[in-house]
ROTORRO-378952 format. One record per residue (C-alpha): x, y, z. Coordinates in pm, whole numbers. Each point is the difference from the previous one (the first is absolute). Example, Ala and Ser with C-alpha at 12.3 -4.5 7.8 and 13.67 -1.06 7.14 Angstrom:
2
mardo px->1230 | py->-450 | pz->780 $
mardo px->137 | py->344 | pz->-66 $
***
This chain:
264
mardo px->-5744 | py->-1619 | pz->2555 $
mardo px->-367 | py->105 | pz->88 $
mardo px->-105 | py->-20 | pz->-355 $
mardo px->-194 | py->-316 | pz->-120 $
mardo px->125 | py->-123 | pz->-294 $
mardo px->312 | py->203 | pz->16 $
mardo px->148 | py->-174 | pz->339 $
mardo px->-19 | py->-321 | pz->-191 $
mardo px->215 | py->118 | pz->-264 $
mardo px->215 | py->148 | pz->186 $
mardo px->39 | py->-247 | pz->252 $
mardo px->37 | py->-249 | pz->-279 $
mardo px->322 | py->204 | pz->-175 $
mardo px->147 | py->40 | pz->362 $
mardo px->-20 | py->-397 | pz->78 $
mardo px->186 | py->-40 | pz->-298 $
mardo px->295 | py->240 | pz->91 $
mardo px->-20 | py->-138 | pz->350 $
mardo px->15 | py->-373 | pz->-125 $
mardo px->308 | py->89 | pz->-208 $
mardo px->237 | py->235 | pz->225 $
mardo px->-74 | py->-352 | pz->221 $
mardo px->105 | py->-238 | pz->-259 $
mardo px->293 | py->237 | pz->-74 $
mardo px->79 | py->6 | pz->405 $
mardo px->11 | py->-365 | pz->58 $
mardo px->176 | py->6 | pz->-294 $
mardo px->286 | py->211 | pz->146 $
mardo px->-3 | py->-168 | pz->310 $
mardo px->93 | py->-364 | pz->-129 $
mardo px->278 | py->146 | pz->-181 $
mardo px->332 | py->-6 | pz->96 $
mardo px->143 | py->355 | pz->27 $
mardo px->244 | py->-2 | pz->-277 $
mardo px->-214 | py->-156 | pz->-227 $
mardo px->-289 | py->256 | pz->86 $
mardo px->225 | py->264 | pz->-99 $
mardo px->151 | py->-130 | pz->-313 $
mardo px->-316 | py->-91 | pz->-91 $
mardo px->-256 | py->270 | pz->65 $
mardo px->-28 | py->186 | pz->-286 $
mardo px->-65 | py->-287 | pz->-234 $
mardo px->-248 | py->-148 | pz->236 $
mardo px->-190 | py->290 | pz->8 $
mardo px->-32 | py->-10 | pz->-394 $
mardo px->-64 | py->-355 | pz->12 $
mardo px->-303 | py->85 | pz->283 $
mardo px->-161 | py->264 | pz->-245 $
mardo px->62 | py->-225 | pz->-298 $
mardo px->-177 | py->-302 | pz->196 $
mardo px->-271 | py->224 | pz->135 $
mardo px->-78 | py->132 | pz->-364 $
mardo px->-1 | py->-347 | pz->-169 $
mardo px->-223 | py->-98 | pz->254 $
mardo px->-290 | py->284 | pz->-29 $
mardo px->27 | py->-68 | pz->-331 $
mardo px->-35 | py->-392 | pz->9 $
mardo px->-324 | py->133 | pz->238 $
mardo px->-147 | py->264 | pz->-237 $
mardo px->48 | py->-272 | pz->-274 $
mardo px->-160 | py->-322 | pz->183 $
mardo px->-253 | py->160 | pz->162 $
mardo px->-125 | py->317 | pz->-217 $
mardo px->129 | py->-68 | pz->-347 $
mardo px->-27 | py->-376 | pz->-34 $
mardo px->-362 | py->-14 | pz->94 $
mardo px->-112 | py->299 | pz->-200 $
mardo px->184 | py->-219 | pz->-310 $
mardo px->-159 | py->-320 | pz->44 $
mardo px->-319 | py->152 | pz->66 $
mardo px->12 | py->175 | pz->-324 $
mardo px->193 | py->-274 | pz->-192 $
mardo px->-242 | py->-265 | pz->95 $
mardo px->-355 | py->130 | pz->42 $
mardo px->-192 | py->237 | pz->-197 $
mardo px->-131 | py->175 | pz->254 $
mardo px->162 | py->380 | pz->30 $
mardo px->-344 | py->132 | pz->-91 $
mardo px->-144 | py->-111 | pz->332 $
mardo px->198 | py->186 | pz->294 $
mardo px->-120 | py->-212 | pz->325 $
mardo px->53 | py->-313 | pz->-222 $
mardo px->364 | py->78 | pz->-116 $
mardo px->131 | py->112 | pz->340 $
mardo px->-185 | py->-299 | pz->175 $
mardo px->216 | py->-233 | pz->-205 $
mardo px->298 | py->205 | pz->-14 $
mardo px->-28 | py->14 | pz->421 $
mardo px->-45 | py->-373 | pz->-2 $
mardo px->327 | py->-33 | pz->-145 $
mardo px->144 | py->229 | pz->234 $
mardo px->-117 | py->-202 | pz->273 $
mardo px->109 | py->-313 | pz->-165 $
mardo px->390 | py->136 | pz->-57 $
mardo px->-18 | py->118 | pz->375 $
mardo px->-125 | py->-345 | pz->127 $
mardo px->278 | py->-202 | pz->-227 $
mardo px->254 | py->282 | pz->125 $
mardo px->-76 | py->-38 | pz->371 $
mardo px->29 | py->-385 | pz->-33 $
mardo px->287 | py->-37 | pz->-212 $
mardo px->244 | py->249 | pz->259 $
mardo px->-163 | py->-167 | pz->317 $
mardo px->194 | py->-343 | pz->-70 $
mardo px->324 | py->201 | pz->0 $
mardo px->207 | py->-54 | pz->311 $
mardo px->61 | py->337 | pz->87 $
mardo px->-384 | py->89 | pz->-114 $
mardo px->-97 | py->-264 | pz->261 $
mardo px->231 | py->211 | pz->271 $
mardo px->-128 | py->322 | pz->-97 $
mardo px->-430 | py->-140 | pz->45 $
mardo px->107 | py->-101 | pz->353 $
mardo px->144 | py->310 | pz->88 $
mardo px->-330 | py->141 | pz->-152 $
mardo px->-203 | py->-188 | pz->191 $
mardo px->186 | py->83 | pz->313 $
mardo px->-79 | py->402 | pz->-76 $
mardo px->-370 | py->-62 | pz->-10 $
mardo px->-10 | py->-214 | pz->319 $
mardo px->192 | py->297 | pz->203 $
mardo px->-226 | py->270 | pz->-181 $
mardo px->-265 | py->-188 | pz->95 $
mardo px->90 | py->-7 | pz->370 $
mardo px->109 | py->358 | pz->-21 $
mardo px->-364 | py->102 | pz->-120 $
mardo px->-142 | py->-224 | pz->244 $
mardo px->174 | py->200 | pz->308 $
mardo px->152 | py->-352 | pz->85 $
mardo px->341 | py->6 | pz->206 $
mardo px->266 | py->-28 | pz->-232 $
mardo px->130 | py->-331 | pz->70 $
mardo px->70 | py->-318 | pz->-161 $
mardo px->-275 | py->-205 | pz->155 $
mardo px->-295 | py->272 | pz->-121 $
mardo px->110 | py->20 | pz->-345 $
mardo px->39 | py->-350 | pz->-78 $
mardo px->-383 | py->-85 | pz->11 $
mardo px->-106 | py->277 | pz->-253 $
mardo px->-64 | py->-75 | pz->-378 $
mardo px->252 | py->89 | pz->-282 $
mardo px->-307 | py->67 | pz->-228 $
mardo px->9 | py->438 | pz->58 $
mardo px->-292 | py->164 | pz->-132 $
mardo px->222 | py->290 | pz->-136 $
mardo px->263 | py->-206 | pz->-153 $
mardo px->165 | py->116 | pz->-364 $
mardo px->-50 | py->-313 | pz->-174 $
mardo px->-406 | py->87 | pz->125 $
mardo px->107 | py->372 | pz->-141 $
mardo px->106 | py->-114 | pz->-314 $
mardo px->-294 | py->-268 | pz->-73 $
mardo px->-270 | py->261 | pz->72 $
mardo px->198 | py->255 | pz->-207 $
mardo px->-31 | py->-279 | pz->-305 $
mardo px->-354 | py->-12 | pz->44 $
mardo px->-17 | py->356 | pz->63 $
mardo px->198 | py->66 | pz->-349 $
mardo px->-318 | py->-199 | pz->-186 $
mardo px->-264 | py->233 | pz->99 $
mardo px->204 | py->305 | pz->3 $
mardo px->134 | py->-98 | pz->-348 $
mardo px->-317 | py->-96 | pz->-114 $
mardo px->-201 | py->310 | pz->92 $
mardo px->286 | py->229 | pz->-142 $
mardo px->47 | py->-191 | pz->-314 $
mardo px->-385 | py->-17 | pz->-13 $
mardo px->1 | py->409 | pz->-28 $
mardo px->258 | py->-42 | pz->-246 $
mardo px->-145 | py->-201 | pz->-245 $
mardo px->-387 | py->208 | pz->53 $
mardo px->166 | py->319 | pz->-115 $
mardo px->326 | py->-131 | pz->-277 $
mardo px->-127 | py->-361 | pz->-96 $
mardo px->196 | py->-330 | pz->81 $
mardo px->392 | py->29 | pz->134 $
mardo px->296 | py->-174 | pz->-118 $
mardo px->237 | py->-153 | pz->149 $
mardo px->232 | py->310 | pz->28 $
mardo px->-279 | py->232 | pz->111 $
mardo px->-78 | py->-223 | pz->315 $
mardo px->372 | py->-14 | pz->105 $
mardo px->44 | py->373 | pz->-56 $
mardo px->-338 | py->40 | pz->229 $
mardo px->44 | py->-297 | pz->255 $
mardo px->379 | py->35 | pz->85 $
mardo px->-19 | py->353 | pz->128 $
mardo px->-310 | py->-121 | pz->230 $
mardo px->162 | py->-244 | pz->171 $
mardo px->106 | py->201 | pz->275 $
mardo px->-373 | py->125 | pz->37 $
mardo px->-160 | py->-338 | pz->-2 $
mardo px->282 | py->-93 | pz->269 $
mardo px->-127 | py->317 | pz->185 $
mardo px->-365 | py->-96 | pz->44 $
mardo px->84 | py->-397 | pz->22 $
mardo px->180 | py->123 | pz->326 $
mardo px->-340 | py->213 | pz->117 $
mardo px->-205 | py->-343 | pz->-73 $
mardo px->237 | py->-178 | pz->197 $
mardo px->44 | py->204 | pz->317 $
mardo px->-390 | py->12 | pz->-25 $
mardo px->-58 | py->-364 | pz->0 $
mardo px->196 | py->-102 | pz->252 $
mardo px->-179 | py->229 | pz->237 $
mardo px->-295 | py->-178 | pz->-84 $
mardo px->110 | py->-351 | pz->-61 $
mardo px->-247 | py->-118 | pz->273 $
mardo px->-315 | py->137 | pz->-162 $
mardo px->-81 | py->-263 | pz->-254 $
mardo px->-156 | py->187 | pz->-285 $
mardo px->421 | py->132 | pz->16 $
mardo px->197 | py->-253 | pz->181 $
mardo px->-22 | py->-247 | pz->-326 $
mardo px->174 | py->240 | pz->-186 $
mardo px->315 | py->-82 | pz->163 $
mardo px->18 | py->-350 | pz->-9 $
mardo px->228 | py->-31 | pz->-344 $
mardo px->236 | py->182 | pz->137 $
mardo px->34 | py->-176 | pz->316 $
mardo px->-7 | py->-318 | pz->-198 $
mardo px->273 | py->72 | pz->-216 $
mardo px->169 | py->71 | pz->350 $
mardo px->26 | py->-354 | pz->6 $
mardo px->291 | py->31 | pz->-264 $
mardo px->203 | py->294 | pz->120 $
mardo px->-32 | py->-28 | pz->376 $
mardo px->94 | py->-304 | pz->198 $
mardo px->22 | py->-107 | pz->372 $
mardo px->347 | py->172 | pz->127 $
mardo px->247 | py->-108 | pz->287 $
mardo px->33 | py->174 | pz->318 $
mardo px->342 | py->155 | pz->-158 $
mardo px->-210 | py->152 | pz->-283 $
mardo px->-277 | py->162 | pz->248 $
mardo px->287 | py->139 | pz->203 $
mardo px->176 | py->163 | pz->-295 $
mardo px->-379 | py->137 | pz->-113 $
mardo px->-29 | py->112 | pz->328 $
mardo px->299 | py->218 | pz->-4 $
mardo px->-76 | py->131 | pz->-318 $
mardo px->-354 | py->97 | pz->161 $
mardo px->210 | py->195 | pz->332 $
mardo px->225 | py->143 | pz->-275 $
mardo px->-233 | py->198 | pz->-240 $
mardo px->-199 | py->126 | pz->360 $
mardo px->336 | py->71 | pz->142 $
mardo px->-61 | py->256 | pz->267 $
mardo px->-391 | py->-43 | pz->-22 $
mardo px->-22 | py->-351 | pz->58 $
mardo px->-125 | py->12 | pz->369 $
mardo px->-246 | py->246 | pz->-140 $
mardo px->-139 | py->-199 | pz->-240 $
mardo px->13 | py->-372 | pz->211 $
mardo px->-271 | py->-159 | pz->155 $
mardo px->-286 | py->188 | pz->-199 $
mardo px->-253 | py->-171 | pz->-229 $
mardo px->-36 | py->161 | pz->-330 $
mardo px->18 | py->-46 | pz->-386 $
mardo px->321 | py->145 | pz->-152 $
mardo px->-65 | py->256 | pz->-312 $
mardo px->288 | py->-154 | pz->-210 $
mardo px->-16 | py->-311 | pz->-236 $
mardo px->283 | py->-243 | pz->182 $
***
């Protein structure tokens, strides 16, 4: 993974096959046996069903519906920066209302304390801090390298990527439809991804410079929605995640101050 660009995307595809072989795990593990059995081979077609309804619901809300109301509602497909600055406003809006409506779920609530509890410990971790309760308590739950602060840069990322490509488009085969800017954004989405990874890792080494630092401040404000303060039972279970994934390195890695490359 020692490409730019290309370690985003692939990191990005193997998060989501990690993040579901868990799901399926604790799945397996809260049911009983014969029921696990029995049941198996129709949860695992309900899992892929569920997993393709929602990339779909995602491709629709968050590519297609923009592009639409952009194009239903303004006149403006002529004018590339303009379109794809309105059409990434909506975007933004959508991800805002999404990321507000799911955190007053009770199990949504669970799941941002549990989050916050993984960016305290990584914080201590990259701080070379013993391991223990009473140092990982005072750090922030606001990470730098969060994914919510992936995905927000990738949305503004998406406007000027989309703008300069559909900008190249329009100077060589005049104004695109509707269709022609799904056909050309959709299979750039894991690109955009890619380099909104590289602008990322890049900005939170520099976060204290201020000409750079400012650039991360929406996404460690909209931290304040998917990340809250955790209980001491949350920290420990995010620190033995942490000793789990080092495994045999951990005493290796301990006690050292660095950044990690990954996007947490």
């Amino acid at each position: 993974l020692g490409f730019p660009i290309i370690r985003g995307i692939v990191s990005l595809f193997e998060s989501m096959k990690i993040g579901m072989e868990t799901l399926q795990f604790s799945a397996d593990h809260a049911m009983p046996e014969p029921e696990k059995k029995k049941n198996s081979f129709l949860e695992k077609v309900y899992n892929s069903l569920t997993l393709l309804v929602s990339f779909a619901l995602a491709i629709g809300l968050f590519a297609v519906l923009p592009l639409w109301l952009t194009t239903k509602f303004f006149a403006i497909e002529k004018t590339a920066w303009l379109f794809n600055l309105v059409a990434g406003l909506f975007r933004i809006f959508f991800f805002l209302v999404y990321l507000l409506l799911i955190s007053r779920m009770k199990d949504i609530k669970r799941l941002f304390e549990y989050h916050g509890a993984e960016h305290k410990t990584v914080f201590a971790f990259e701080h070379g801090r013993d391991m223990t309760l009473e140092n990982i308590r005072p750090f922030s739950t606001f990470h730098p390298r969060c994914g919510t602060s992936f995905l927000f840069v990738t949305l503004i990322n998406a406007i000027i990527m989309y703008s300069v490509i559909d900008s190249v488009i329009i100077a060589f085969y005049g104004p695109m439809s509707l269709a022609a800017r799904l056909l050309v954004h959709l299979p750039l989405i894991p690109l955009v991804m890619g380099v909104g990874y590289e602008v990322l890792k890049w900005t939170s080494r520099h976060m204290n410079n201020p000409r750079i630092g400012w650039m991360t401040k929406p996404g460690l404000w909209l931290q304040r929605i998917t990340t809250s303060s955790p209980d001491d039972d949350q920290i420990e279970c995010a620190l033995t995640a942490l000793r789990t994934a080092f495994d045999s390195e951990w005493e290796k890695y301990t006690g050292k101050e660095y950044i990690a490359e990954a996007v947490d």
